[in-house]
N, C-alpha and C positions, 0 to 999 in steps of 0.2 A: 515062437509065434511069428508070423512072415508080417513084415513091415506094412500097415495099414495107411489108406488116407481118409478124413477126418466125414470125407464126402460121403466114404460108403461104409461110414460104420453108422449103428441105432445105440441111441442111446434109450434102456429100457429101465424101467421101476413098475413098482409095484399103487395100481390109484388109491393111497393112502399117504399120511403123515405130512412127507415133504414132498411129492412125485410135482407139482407146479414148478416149485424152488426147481429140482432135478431139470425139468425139459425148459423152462424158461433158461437155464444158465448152458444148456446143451446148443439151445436155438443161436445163442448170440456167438456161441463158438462156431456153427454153421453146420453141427451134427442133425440127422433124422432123429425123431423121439416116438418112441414107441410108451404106453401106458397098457399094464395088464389090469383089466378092470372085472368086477361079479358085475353078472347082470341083475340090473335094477339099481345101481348106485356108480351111476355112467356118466351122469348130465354134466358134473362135474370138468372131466374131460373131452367125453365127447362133443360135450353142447356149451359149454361157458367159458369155458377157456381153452377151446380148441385150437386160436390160434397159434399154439404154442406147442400144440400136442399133433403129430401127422397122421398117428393112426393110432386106435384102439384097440387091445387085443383082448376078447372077451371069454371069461372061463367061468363054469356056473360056482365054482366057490376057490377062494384062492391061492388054496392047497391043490390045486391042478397045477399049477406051475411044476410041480414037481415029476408030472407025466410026462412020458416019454414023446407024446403027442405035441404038447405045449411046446417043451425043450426043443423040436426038432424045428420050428416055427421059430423060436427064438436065435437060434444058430442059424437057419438060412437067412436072416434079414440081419446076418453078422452083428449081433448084439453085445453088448457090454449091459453089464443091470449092476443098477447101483443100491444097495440095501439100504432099509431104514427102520426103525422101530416096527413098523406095520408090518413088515418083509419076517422079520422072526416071529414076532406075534401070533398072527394068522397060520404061517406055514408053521409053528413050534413043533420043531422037529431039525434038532441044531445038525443031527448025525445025517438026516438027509442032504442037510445045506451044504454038508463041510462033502459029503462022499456022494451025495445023486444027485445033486442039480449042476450040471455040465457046461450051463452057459456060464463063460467068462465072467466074474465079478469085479466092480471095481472096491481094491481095498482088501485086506487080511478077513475072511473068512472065516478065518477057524478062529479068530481073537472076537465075534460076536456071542459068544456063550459064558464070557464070562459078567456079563449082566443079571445072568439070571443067579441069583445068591444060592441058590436052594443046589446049585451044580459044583463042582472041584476040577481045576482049580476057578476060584470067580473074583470077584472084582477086589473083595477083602485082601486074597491071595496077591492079587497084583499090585494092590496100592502097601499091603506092606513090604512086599518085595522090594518097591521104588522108596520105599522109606519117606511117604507121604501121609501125612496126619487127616486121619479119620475115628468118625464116633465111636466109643466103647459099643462092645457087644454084648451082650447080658445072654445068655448060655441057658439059663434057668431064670422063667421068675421069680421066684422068691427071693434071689439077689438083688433086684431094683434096690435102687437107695440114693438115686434121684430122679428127674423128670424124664420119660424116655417117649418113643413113640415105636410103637409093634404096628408089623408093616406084614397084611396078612390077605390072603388070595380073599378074593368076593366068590362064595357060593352060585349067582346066575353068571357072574365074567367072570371066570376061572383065569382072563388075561388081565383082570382089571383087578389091585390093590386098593381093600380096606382097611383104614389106618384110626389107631386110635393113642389117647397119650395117657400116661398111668406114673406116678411119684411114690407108690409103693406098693408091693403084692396086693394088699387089700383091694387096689385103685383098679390094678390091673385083673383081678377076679369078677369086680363089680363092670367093669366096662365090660368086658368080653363076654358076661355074662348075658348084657345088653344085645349085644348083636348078635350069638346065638340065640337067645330068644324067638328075635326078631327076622330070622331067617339069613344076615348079612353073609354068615360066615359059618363053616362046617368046623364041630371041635376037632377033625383031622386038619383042616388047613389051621388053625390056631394051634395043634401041636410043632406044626413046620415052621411056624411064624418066624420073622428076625425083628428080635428088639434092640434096638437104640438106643443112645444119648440120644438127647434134643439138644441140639447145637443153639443157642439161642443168637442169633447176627443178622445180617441182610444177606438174602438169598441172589447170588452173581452165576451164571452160566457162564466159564470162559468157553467159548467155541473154537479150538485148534484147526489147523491144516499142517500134517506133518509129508514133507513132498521127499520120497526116494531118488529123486531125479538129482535135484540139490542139495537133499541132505538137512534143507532147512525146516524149524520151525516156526510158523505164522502163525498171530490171533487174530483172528478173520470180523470179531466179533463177539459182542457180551448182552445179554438177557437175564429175564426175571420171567415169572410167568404170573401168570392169572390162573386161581382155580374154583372153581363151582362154587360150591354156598359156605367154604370157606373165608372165599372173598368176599360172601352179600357177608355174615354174620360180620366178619371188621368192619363192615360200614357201618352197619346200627353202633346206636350207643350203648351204653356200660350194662347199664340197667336190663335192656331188651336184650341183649347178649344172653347173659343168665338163665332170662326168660326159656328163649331158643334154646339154649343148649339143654334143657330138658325134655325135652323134645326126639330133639334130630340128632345124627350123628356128624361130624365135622368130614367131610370127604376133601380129601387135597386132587382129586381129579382135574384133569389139565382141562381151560377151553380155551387158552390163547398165553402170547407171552409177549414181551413190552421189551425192546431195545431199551437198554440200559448203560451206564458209562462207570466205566471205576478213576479210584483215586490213581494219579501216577505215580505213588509212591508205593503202591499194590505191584503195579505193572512187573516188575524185577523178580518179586517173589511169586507170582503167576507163572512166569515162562520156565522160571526154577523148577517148578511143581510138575509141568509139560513137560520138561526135558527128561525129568525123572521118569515120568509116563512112560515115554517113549522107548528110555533104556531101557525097561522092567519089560515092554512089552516084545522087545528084539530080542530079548535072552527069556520070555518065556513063552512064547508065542509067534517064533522064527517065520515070516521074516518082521515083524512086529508091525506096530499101527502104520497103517497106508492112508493118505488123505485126511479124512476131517474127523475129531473127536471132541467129544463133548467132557468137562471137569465141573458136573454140578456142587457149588462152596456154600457157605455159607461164611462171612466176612467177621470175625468175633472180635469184642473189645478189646483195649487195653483194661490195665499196665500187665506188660511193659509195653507194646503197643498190640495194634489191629492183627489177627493171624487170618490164614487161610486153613479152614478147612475142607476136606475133600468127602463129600456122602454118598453122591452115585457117579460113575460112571456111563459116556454113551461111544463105544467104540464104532461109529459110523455116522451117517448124514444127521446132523439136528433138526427140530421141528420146527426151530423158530424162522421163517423166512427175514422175521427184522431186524437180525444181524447188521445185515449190509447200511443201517440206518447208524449205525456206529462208527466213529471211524478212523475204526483200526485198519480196516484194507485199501484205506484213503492213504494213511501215512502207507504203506507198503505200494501203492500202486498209481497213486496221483488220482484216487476217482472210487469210488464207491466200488466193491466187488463179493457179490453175495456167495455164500458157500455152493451153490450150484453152479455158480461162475468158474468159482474156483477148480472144481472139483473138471468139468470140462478145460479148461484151462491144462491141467496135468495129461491128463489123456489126448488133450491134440500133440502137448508136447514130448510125451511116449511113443507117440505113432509117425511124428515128427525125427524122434532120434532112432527107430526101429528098438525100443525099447518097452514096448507093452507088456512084457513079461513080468516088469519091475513093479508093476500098480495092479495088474491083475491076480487072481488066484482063481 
């Protein structure tokens, strides 16, 4: 690819997830920012934080992107697009991603399908390749034989995970039972389901940047999240807990996530776990993670002390913008530097050494 300057390239995403984080961190490097938006859920880019976003590209739903029409619009305006959760979600359709969508990506590609559990090889595949400690997997229910959590497609959001926790066959017949009733869940998606250990610890996001350029690994930043009425039910007390939960069902659906700090005596065994990542992901997903990845943990007790566990992975941009509120990119940069900072930071200096080849796919 011919050596680019930083003036005339776009930086595009998809108006979802993180696409702010993306054009706020494109803007300060001094790239154009382009937002592929559906109509009727625009105001966002186009009207409230426009200053940040140059232009809007509008498609009636966001599986056009992958038209030949779309694509040729995104390559004249020499785009770069950077993925995010919302970018496979919407488009779900990993084998178009990897073989028809044309515009330049920034980051490994074809390493975004191993999220999806229900796929081979997926995230399982990767994290024990790296020889990185993750939940048991329970295969069959009738194995349970401690506290787990089955993580199972929702019937109206075929994107969206319904999760429930079960401590033995009986627990898990009588739950599931519950939400097929109820309509939550189809007994085809509860045959697919992945059950779990419940890890029990504090839940820590490290948020990676691993840069081709220098070969290095960054922690750009650490989070926890916020989720829907799992969050209201821990505030009530003990009592009214109970109450609710005969009721409603517990949903960990995301509606925000909270900058968070870890111990430094964490830190070593963190970048351990990344490093691993990163080889597992070069030797099975050539040329392996590009840019910024996400190790969703959970922080487990002693004795003999505190471990890290690894439960999902996100091989691409995080959702959390309050990263940069941590400061880990302080110690690496003299100044606060948020994962969209980052991530344009790499691509000026790709296009800077005529090396764009290295960060895109």
């Amino acid at each position: 690819m011919k050596s680019l300057k930083s003036k005339t390239q776009t930086i595009a995403v998809l108006g979802s997830h993180s696409a702010l984080e993306v054009c706020f961190g494109a803007k300060k490097l001094g790239f154009r920012t382009l937002v592929v938006v559906e109509k009727g859920r625009d105001r966002t880019y186009a009207e409230y934080f426009k200053s940040i976003v140059d232009e809007v590209l509008y498609v009636d739903k966001f599986k056009d992107l992958l038209t030949e029409k779309v694509q040729k619009i995104l390559q004249g305006k020499n785009c770069i697009f950077i993925p995010h959760r919302s970018f496979e979600v919407y488009l779900n359709d990993y084998d178009a991603i990897e073989k028809n969508f044309k515009v330049p990506m920034f980051g490994n590609r074809f390493l975004l399908r191993v999220e999806e559990r229900s796929m081979k090889p997926n995230q399982y595949d990767l994290l024990e390749k790296a020889g990185i400690k993750f939940p048991k997997r329970f295969k069959n229910p009738a194995e349970i034989d401690r506290l787990v959590i089955v993580k199972v497609l929702e019937k109206q959001r075929g994107f969206e995970r319904a999760f429930f926790l079960a401590s033995s066959y009986k627990e898990y017949q009588s739950n599931s039972e519950q939400l097929l009733k109820t309509g939550k869940i189809t007994k085809d998606a509860l045959e697919k389901a992945i059950i779990e250990e419940y890890i029990l610890g504090a839940q820590i996001n490290f948020n990676f940047f691993y840069s081709p350029l220098s070969k290095k690994l960054e922690l750009i930043g650490t989070d926890t999240r916020r989720q829907t009425n799992f969050d209201g039910v821990l505030r009530l007390p003990h009592f009214e807990q109970s109450e609710v939960l005969k009721s409603i069902n517990i949903s960990y659906e995301e509606a925000g996530h909270i900058a968070v700090t870890v111990l430094e005596s964490l830190l070593e065994q963190a970048f351990a776990i990344g490093e691993k990542f990163v080889k597992a992901t070069q030797e099975m997903f050539p040329p392996g993670v590009i840019g910024p990845f996400g190790l969703q943990t959970e922080i487990t007790a002693g004795p003999p002390k505190k471990d890290i566990i690894v439960f999902d992975v996100a091989p691409r941009m995080p959702g959390s913008p309050g990263i940069a509120a941590t400061p880990y990119s302080s110690y690496l940069y003299g100044r606060p530097v948020s994962m969209g900072e980052r991530v344009a930071m790499e691509i000026k200096e790709a296009i800077k050494k005529g090396q764009i080849e290295k960060v895109t796919t």
